[in-house]
Every structure is written in structure tokens, then in C-alpha cells.
MARTORVO-573543 format. One record per residue (C-alpha): x, y, z. Coordinates in Angstrom, 3 decimals. Last residue first. Example, Ala and Ser with C-alpha at 12.3 -4.5 7.8 and 13.67 -1.06 7.14 Angstrom:
BEGIN
x,y,z
13.670,-1.060,7.140
12.300,-4.500,7.800
//
This chain:
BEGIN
x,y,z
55.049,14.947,-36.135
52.586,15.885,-39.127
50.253,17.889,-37.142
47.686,15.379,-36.524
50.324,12.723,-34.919
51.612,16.259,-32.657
47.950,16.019,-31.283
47.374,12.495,-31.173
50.585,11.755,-29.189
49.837,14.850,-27.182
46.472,13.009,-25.934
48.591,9.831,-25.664
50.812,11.400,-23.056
54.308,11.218,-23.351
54.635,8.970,-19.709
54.412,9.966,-16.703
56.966,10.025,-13.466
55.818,9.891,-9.883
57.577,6.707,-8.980
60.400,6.116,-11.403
60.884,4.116,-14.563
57.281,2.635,-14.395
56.161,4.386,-17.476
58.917,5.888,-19.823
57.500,4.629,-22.645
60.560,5.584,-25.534
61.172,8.744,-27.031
60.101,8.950,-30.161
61.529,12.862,-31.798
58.966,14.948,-32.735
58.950,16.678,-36.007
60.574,20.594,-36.290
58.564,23.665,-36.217
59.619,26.982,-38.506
56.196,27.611,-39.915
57.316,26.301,-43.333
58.986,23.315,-41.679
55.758,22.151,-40.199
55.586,19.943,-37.418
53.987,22.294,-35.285
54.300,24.582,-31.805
57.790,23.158,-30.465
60.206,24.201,-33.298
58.617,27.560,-32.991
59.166,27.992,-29.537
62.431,29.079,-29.729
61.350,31.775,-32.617
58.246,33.175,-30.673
60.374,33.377,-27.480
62.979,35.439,-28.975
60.027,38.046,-30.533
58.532,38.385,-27.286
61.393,39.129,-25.950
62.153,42.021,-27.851
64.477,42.030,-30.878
66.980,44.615,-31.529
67.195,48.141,-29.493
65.501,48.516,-26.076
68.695,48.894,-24.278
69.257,46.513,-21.375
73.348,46.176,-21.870
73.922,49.152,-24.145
76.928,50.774,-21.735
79.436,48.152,-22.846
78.289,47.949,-26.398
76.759,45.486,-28.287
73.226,46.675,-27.452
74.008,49.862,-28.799
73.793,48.134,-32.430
71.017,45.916,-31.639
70.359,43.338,-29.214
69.530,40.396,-31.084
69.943,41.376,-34.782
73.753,42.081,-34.016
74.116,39.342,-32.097
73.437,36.964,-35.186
75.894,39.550,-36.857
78.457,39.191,-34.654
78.247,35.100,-34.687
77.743,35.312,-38.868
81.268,37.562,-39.108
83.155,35.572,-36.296
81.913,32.462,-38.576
81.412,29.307,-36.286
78.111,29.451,-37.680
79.022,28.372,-41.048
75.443,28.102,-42.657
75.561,25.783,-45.865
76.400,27.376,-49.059
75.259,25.101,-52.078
72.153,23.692,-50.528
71.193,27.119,-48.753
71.958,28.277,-45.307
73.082,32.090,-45.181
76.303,33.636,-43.660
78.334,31.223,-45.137
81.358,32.915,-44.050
83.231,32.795,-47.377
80.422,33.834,-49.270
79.712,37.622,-48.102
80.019,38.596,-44.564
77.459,41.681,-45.728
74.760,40.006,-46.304
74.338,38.579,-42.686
73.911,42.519,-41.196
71.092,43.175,-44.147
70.386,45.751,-41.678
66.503,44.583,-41.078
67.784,40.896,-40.078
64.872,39.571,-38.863
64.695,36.456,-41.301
68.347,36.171,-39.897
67.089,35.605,-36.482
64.257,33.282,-37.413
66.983,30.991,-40.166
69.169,30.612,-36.691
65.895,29.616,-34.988
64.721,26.490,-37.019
68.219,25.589,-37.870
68.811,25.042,-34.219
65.879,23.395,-33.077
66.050,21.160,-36.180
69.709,20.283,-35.258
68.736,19.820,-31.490
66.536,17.019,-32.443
62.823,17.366,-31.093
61.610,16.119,-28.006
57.383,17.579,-27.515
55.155,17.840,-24.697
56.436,15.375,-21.919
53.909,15.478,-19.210
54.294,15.762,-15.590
58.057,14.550,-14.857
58.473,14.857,-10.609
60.145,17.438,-8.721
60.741,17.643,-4.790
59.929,14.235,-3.159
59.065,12.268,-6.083
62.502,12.812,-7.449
65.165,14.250,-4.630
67.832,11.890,-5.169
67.892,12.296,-8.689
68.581,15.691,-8.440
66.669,18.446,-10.385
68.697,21.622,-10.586
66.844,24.374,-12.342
67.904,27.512,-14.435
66.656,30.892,-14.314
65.082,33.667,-16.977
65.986,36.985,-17.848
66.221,37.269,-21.349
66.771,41.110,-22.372
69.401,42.066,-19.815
70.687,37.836,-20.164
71.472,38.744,-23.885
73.859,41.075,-22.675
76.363,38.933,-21.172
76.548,37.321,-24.810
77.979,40.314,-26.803
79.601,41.673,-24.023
82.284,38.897,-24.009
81.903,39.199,-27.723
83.997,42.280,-27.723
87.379,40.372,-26.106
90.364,43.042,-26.148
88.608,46.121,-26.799
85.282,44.938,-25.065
87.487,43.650,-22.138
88.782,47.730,-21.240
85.656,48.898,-22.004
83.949,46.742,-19.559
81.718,44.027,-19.906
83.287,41.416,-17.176
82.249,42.731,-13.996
78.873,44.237,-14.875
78.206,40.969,-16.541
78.798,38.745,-13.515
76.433,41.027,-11.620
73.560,39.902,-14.061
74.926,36.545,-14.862
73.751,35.799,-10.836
71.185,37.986,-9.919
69.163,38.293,-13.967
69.896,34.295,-14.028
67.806,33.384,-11.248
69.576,30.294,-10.146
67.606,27.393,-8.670
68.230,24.399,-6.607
65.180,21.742,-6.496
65.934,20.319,-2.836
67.262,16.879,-1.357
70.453,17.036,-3.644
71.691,19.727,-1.292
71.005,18.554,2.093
72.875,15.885,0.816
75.465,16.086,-1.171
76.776,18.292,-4.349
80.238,17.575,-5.314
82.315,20.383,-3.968
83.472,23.889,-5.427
85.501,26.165,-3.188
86.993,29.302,-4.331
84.151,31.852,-4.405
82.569,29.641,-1.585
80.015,26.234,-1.518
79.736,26.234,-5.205
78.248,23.072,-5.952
79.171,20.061,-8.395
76.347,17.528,-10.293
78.039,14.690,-11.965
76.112,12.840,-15.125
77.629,9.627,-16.214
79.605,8.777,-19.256
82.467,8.970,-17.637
82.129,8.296,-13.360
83.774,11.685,-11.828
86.695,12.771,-10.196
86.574,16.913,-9.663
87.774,19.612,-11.985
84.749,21.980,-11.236
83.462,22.186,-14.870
84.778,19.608,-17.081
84.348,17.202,-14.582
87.138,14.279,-14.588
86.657,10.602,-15.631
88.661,10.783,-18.798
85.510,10.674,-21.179
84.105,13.323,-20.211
81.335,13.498,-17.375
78.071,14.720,-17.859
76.975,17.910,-16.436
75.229,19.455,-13.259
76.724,22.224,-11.488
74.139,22.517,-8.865
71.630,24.767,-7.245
71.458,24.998,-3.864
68.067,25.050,-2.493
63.954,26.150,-3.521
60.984,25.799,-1.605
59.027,25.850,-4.832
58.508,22.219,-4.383
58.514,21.240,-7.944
55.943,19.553,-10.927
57.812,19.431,-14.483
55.876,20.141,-17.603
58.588,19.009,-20.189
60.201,20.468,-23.684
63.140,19.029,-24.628
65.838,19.371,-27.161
67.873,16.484,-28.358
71.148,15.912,-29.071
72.040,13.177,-30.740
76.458,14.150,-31.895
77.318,15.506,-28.213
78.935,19.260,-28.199
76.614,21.128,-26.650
75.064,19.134,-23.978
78.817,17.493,-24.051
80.243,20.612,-22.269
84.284,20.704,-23.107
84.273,23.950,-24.258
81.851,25.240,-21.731
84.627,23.965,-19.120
86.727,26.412,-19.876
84.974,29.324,-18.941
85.221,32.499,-20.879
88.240,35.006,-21.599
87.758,34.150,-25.442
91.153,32.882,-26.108
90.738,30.369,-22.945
91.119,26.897,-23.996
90.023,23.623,-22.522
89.376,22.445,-26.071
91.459,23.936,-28.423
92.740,27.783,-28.472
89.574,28.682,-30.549
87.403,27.966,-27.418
86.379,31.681,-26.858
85.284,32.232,-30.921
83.255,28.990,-31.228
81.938,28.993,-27.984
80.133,32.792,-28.849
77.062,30.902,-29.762
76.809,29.248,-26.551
75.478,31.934,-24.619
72.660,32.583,-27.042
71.462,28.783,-26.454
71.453,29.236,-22.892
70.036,32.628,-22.855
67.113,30.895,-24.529
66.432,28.314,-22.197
66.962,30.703,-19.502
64.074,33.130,-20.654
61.973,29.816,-21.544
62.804,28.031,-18.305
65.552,25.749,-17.613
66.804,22.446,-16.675
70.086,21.141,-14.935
70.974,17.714,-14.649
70.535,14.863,-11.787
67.646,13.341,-13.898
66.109,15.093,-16.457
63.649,12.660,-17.510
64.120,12.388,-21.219
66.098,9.767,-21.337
70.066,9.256,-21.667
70.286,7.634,-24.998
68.901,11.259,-26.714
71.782,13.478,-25.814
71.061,16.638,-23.718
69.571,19.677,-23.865
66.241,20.897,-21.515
63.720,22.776,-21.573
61.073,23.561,-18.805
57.406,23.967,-18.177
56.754,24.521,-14.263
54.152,23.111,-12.529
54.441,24.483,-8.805
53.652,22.613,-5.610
54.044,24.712,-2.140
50.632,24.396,-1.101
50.457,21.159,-1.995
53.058,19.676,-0.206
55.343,17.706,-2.056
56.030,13.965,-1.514
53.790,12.460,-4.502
49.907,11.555,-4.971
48.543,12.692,-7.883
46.916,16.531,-7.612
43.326,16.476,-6.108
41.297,19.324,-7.944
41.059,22.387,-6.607
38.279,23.476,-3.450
40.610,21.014,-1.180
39.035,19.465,2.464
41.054,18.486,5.568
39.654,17.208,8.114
40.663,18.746,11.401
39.690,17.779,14.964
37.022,16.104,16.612
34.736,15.166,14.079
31.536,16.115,16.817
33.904,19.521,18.289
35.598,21.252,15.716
35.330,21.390,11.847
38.538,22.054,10.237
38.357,23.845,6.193
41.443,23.974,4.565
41.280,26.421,1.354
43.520,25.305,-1.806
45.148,28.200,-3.588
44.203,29.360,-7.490
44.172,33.061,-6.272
41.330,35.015,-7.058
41.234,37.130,-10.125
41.289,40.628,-9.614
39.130,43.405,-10.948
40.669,45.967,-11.741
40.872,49.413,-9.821
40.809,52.628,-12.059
44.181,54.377,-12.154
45.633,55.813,-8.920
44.660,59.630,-8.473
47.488,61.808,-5.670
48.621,64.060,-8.782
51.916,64.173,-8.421
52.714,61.577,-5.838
50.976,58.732,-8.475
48.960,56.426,-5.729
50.287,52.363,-6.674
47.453,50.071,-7.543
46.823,47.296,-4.826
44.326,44.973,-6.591
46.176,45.208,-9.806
49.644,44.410,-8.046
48.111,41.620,-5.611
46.580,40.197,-8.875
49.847,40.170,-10.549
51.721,38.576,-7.575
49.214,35.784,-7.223
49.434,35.226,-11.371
53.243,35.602,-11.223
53.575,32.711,-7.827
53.708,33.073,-4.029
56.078,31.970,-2.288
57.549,35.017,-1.522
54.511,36.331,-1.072
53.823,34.368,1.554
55.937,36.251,4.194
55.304,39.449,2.445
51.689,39.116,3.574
49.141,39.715,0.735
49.154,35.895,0.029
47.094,34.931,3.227
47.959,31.550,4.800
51.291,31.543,4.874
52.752,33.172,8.196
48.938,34.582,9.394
47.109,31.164,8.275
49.714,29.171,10.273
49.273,30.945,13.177
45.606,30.549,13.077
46.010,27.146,12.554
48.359,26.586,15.539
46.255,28.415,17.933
42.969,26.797,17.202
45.069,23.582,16.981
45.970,24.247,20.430
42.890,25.600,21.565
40.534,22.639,20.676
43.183,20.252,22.006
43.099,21.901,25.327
39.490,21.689,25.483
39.200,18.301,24.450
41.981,17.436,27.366
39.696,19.365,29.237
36.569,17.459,28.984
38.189,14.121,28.867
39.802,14.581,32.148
36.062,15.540,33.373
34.902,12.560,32.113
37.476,10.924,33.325
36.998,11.883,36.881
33.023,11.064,36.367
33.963,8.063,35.353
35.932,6.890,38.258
33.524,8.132,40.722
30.629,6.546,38.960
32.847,3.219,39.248
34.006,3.934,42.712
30.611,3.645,44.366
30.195,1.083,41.736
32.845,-1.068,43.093
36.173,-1.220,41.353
36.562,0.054,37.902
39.087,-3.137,37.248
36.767,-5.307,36.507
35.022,-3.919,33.625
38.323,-4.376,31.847
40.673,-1.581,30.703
42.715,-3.202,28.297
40.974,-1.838,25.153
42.044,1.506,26.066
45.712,0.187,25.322
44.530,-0.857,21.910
43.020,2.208,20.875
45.724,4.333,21.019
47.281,6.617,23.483
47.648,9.770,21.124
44.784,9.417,18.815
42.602,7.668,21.053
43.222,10.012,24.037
42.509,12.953,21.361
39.513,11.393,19.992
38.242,11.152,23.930
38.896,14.816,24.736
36.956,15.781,21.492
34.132,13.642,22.779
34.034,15.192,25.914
34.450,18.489,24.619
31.718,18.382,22.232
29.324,16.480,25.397
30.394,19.998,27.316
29.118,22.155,24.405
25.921,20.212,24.063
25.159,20.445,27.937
25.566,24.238,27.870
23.415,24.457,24.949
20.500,23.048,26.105
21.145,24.475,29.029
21.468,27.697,28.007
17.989,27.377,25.717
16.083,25.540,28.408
17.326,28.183,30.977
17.088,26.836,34.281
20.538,25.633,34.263
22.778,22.837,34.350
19.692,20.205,33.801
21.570,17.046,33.340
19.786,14.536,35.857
16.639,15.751,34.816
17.385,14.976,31.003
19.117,11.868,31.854
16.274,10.132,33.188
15.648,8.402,29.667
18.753,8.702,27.591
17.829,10.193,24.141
16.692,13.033,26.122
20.235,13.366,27.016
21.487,13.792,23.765
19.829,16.806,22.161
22.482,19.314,23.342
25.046,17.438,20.527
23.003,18.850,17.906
23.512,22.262,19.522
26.583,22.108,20.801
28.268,20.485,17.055
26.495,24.356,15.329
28.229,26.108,18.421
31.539,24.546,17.355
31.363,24.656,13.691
30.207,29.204,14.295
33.337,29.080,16.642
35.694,27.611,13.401
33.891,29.932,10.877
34.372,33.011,13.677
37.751,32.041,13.403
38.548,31.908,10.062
36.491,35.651,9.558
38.450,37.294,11.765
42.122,35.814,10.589
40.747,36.819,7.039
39.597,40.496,8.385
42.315,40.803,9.970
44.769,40.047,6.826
42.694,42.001,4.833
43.051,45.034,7.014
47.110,44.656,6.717
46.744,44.302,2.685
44.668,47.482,2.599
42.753,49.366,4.260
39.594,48.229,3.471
39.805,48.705,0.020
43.525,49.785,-1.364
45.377,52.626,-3.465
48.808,52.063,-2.639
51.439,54.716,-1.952
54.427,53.232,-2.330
57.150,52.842,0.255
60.637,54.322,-0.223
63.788,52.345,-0.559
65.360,54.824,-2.837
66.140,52.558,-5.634
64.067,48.970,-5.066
60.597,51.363,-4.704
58.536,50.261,-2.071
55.011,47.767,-1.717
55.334,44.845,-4.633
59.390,45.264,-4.783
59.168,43.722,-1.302
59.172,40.110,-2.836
62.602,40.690,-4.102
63.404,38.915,-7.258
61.274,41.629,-8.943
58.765,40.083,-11.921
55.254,41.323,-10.740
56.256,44.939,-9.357
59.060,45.672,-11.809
56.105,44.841,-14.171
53.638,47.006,-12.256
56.224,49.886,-13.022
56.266,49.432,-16.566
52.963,49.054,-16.748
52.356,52.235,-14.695
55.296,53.813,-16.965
58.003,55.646,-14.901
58.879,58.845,-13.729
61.365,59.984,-11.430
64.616,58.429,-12.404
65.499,61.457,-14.846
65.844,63.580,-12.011
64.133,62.318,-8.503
63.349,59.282,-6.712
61.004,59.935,-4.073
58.375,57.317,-5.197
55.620,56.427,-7.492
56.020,59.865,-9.875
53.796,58.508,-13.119
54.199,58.437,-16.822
50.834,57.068,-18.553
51.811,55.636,-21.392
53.898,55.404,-25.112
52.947,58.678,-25.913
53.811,59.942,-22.669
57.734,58.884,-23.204
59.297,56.166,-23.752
62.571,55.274,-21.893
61.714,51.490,-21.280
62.219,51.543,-17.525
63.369,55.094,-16.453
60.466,56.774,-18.133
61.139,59.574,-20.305
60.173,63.509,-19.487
60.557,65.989,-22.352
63.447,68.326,-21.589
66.292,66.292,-23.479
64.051,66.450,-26.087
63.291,70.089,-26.013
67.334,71.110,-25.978
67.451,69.023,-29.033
64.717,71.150,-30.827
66.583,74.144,-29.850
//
């Protein structure tokens, strides 16, 4: 009976808690045990989901939330943004008329000869708007023409002054509607521009659009539980850290651009698509810090990356090159984790989040030929290769190198692991699933950053801390096993080294220590076929904590690792800084 009650008592289809754990809601049309789901489950799926339309409609059943909204909702903001741009760019325009309307009585005689209409006020006006237009006309001929070929029109050539008043009227008048024109067409162009990108709660730029934008969209736009019809009380959100572009019309003549943030250095990327990223990165010490034509992640990647490889020693047991594990071949032969100074690290790295291909990038063996796709390559060197079909791998070339690539990790390993962790390869291969699993609880994605495309699409902010990748290591190996609630690592007795001590160093190319390490990570179901994504072992949070120990101090106590020198990199490349002196100071007065 009391099993028959559990089964009954609704879950959510996220994190299957139950009410304890939350408020269980019915967002869509889903139905049986996928029809409830945590609000903070559900605003996660929200925040995080590679599609942008996750924000407004269910991923399953394709059915559109009910959001709770002001205004009615992200369409009537849109309006009332394109309304209230405009009437700012028509308020700039009457304001330039009526300054401009006090010319003529600067002239004297021009007032009579100027009066348009009986009305001091419409005249006033009238005459203001038309000198606007003039002048906006003229900017425009400079801009386009040039000053230089106005320059050559002489007195002389105006002809008599019969023709000369004739002459300028007709270009005043050309002036006056060339201004016009010009006034519309960036009118028109702006406004378009504000409609495709310029408000975040269109799915256009929400794609764009980064976690703290998508978060605020999701707490301003609650979704309506079906049940009950009540959304949860409204938050406040938190405006959007996006620069506004003011253009006044008419007296400046067209737009100046003006930025409420501050002014980021001068590089190639556009502001408005400019993201600073922090990302990790492996490799050996002589070839710099700057991650130049190599591939970088973020701190879900990062960490997947380092799982991943754990399992090397067991799938490259034939040799290098091998297959015993069912894995690729060229991880066996990757020098990132096989080099003897490796170093680990940690950067704030400025990209155009337009992002492109991503590449294959490694450094080339010894006998001139990448590990990974097989192609010729300079040793010693670092060779970036893309997947162009299922079959066809080339060396990456422009347009490819000419955009940060990206791979979300949770797409691509995701559907990789459904393919590979089956029953059938966990009999024959278990730690197959051991490692494809880690990317359920991870997530994550990994850059490309071409050297072709630095300054233009990425550029080196700061360089926060380089530590050895034996520290790293030791740091979070002695985390996981600290964890161990099983006593897992106990069990594989002396001959596997399971712990690290002066005597008994850690042997982590122990089966025994490598199932166990995975053992603490994703739990006993989590090892299974069917347990990829279960909320057994360690949570994220707890993964993250232990990579970025090695990072946060100095102090071996604490887990953290001293900071490698690097040398100045300053004047390398255009747009690159150097280990900033404030971190100097920082790690200095933490022992590093």
C-alpha cells in the first residue's frame, strides 16, 4: 500500500521531487508523469534552453505558455518601445524647429521676407522646420559628395544675379528634400533595426541575448499554472546591461551615437554583440597563455573535459592510437593531456557572440600528421580541422577561422551519448557510459578562437590565474575522494593506490580508482545506461567548487594551487592584456 501511494504522489519531470521540494505546476498540455514540474525548475529550462523559444512554449508538446505579463506582454512592449523611439526622434526635431525658427530675425529684412503664414506661432515654426531640412540636406551633400568638390564652385560660375537667386533658391529646395529624404531613411532604418535587435523580448534578439537578459525576461514574464490559472508574485527585474543609441535629427544632422555603459577598448567587435566570457584552457606552458588557434572552454565544459579524460587510461590500453575502449583515437595521442608542463588556465576572454564553425584544434605530433582528423600538419604547431560532413573533415579556412566557433556540449555529446550508452556497449565497454554521463550533469560548451580572427572576434581580457596542471589535478582528485560517502576508494585496497599519501601515491590509471572516481560523480544509477541525468552523486555545484578550488587561493589546505609566471604578454597582439597588476597583488597576498 505504501508503495502504491508513492507511485501516486505527483513528481516533477525535471529533478523528480515532489511538493516538498516546491511548488509543482501544470505549464503546458503535457500529461502523465510529464505534467508537473517545479517553477524553478521550469524557469531553469527557461533560462538555460539552447532554443531561444524555450522562454514562451514547452520543448515536449510544442505548446505555448501562458505568461503572466503587464501591458500585454512582450508584443505590447515592443510597441510601446518602437512608440516611444519615435516620438523621442519627432520630439529632437520639433525642439531643432524651434531654435532654428529664430533665424531670420537674425537677418535684418528677412523676417518679412519669410513670413509663411499669419500665424506667428506656425510660422515660426514652419520656417524652423524648413531651415532643419535645409541644413540636414546640406550635411548629407557633404557627407556623400564631399567637401572638396563643393569647394570648386566659384562665385563666378552662379551667373548673373537674376540667375544667382534662381540658382539658390533651386538648391535650396534640393537641399530641403534631400534632408527630408535622409531624415526618413535613417528614420526607417533605425526603427527597423530596433524591431530585429533592438528590444530583447523579441525572439529575434533573444537569441543573442545573454543568462542575465534571459533570466529577467523569465521573472518578468512568469508562466500561468493551467490548474489553478495564479502565476507566482511578479519580481522585480533588473534592466538589461545594453547600450541605448540616442540620434538627434535636424541641427546635428544625423545620428551621434551616445553609450549609457562604459566605453569598452577599442577592438573589431560590435558592441552590442560583445560578450566577456571566463574560460579554461590546457595546454603546455612554452606556448603562451593566449589561446591562439586552440580550443577553450567554459566551467561546465572545462570540467567535462577533465572527466572525459579519466577513462583514457582504460580506452588507450592497446597503445597509442588504440581502440580497446571503443573511444577516439586521437584522444590518445592529444598532447593537452599528455605533454610533461601543462598548465591550466583561467582567462576573461572578450567574443562576438555571433558564433561559427567550431574547430578541431590541437597540436601536431611529432610526425607531422593530426592526431584527430589524419591530415598533414606543421609538428609542434597547433592545427585546427572542421567537420564539414559525417565523413568529411577539412582544415579549417576562411569563413571559418573568421568567427569564434562554438559547441554546446549538452547538443553535440548529448546525442552522441544516446548512441553509444547502450546495454549492449555497457556489457562490453561500461566506462563508455561512465564518461558520456558526466556531460547530463555538466553541460557546458567549448570555444574555437582562431588566430586569424583575434581583435576582430575574441581578444585576451585579463589573465586571472595559470596554475600547473599537476596541482589542478591533485587538487580535485583528493575533492572527489574527500566526497566519497561509500568508502568506494577503500575498497581497491593497496595495489591500486586508491589514495595519495607519501608511501602510496595515487595510481589513477587504476580501473578500480577510475570506477570509483565515477562512482562519487554520478552515483550508482548514474553509471548505468538508463541513469544518465539522475540526481544521484555530486551536483554541479559541488564539481564547480572543486575545479575552482585551485583557482580561488594559494593555499594547499583549501585545495588552491600557486600561480604559475607567465611572462608580459603586452604588445604580442593588438587587443591583448597583460596579467594585470591588480591580480598580481591579489594572488601576491594570498601566497601565490
Amino acid at each position: 500500500m505504501s508503495s502504491s501511494g508513492e507511485e501516486d504522489e505527483p513528481t516533477c519531470r525535471i529533478c523528480f521531487g515532489g511538493a516538498e521540494d516546491g511548488e509543482l505546476i501544470e505549464p503546458c498540455k503535457c500529461a502523465g508523469s510529464m505534467a508537473l514540474i517545479h517553477r524553478s525548475c521550469l524557469d531553469a529550462v527557461r533560462v538555460s534552453g539552447f532554443d531561444p523559444s524555450s522562454l514562451v512554449k514547452c520543448g515536449l508538446c510544442k505548446e505555448n505558455y501562458v505568461l503572466e505579463g503587464t501591458g500585454g506582454g512582450p508584443r505590447q512592449e515592443l510597441m510601446y518601445t518602437v512608440g516611444r523611439y519615435l516620438g523621442l526622434r519627432f520630439l529632437a526635431l520639433f525642439a531643432a524647429a524651434g531654435v532654428l525658427g529664430f533665424t531670420p530675425r537674425l537677418v535684418p529684412g528677412a523676417a518679412q521676407e519669410l513670413q509663411v503664414a499669419r500665424n506667428p506661432v506656425v510660422n515660426h515654426f514652419s520656417v524652423g522646420g524648413v531651415a532643419t531640412l535645409i541644413l540636414t540636406g546640406g550635411y548629407a551633400v557633404v557627407a556623400f559628395v564631399g567637401p572638396l568638390n563643393l569647394a570648386n564652385l566659384s562665385r563666378g560660375r552662379w551667373g548673373s544675379r537674376r540667375n544667382r537667386d534662381e540658382n539658390l533658391q533651386a538648391t535650396l529646395a534640393l537641399l530641403l528634400v534631400v534632408g527630408l529624404c535622409y531624415l526618413l531613411y535613417h528614420l526607417a532604418t533605425s526603427t527597423y533595426r530596433l524591431m530585429r535587435t533592438g528590444v530583447p523580448v523579441a525572439l529575434d534578439s533573444v537569441r543573442a541575448a545573454n543568462k542575465r537578459e534571459r533570466e529577467r525576461l523569465a521573472a518578468k514574464y512568469p508562466v500561468v499554472d493551467r490548474r489553478t490559472g495564479a502565476a507566482p508574485p511578479r519580481r522585480a527585474p533588473q534592466p538589461p546591461r545594453a547600450a541605448r543609441r540616442w540620434w538627434l535629427f535636424g541641427l546635428l544632422g544625423s545620428a551621434a551615437a551616445q553609450s549609457t555603459v562604459p566605453r569598452r577598448p577599442s577592438t573589431g567587435i560590435p558592441p552590442r554583440f560583445a560578450r566577456n566570457l571566463t574560460l579554461y584552457h590546457v595546454n603546455e606552458l612554452s606556448e603562451g597563455v593566449v589561446p591562439r588557434d586552440m580550443d577553450v572552454a567554459d566551467l561546465g565544459g572545462e570540467i567535462f573535459f577533465e572527466m572525459r579524460a579519466l577513462i583514457l587510461p582504460i580506452e588507450c590500453a592497446a597503445g597509442p592510437g588504440g581502440l580497446s575502449g571503443g573511444g577516439w583515437p586521437g584522444d590518445c595521442d592529444n598532447l593537452e593531456l599528455y605533454g610533461t608542463n601543462l598548465v591550466v588556465s583561467k582567462l576573461v576572454v572578450e567574443v562576438d557572440s555571433r558564433w561559427g564553425q567550431y574547430g578541431l584544434c590541437n597540436e601536431c605530433g611529432p610526425d607531422g600528421v593530426d592526431a584527430f582528423s589524419k591530415l598533414p600538419c606543421t609538428p609542434g604547431s597547433y592545427f585546427c580541422s572542421c567537420v564539414k560532413a559525417p565523413l568529411r573533415i577539412q582544415e579549417c579556412d576562411t569563413p571559418d577561422t573568421l568567427k569564434v566557433g562554438r559547441n554546446n556540449l549538452t547538443q553535440s555529446f548529448g546525442r552522441w551519448a544516446a548512441g553509444t550508452c547502450t546495454w549492449d556497449q555497457y556489457i562490453a565497454r561500461p566506462w563508455t557510459c561512465w564518461a558520456m554521463s558526466v556531460v547530463a550533469k555538466t553541460g557546458g560548451a567549448w570555444y574555437s578562437t582562431f588566430a586569424a580572427s583575434e581583435g576582430s572576434a575574441w581578444r585576451v581580457v585579463e589573465v586571472e590565474k595559470v596554475v600547473t596542471k599537476a596541482c589542478s589535478d591533485a587538487s580535485l582528485y583528493a575533492a572527489i575522494e574527500a566526497r566519497d560517502s561509500v568508502k568506494c576508494f577503500d575498497a581497491c585496497g593497496t595495489a591500486s593506490s586508491s589514495r595519495n599519501t607519501a608511501s602510496s601515491p595515487r595510481n589513477t590509471s587504476s580501473p578500480c580508482w577510475i570506477g570509483c572516481f565515477y562512482r562519487t560523480i554520478l552515483g550508482a544509477e548514474g553509471m548505468l545506461p538508463t541513469g544518465a541525468g539522475r540526481p544521484g552523486g555530486l551536483t554541479y555545484d559541488a564539481l564547480a567548487q572543486a575545479w575552482e578550488a585551485p583557482f580561488a587561493s594559494s593555499d594547499p589546505s583549501r585545495g588552491g594551487c600557486p600561480a604559475v609566471a607567465v611572462p608580459d604578454m603586452t604588445g604580442t597582439r593588438p587587443g591583448v592584456v597583460s596579467v594585470s597588476r591588480r591580480r598580481r597583488r591579489r594572488l601576491a597576498s594570498r601566497g601565490g
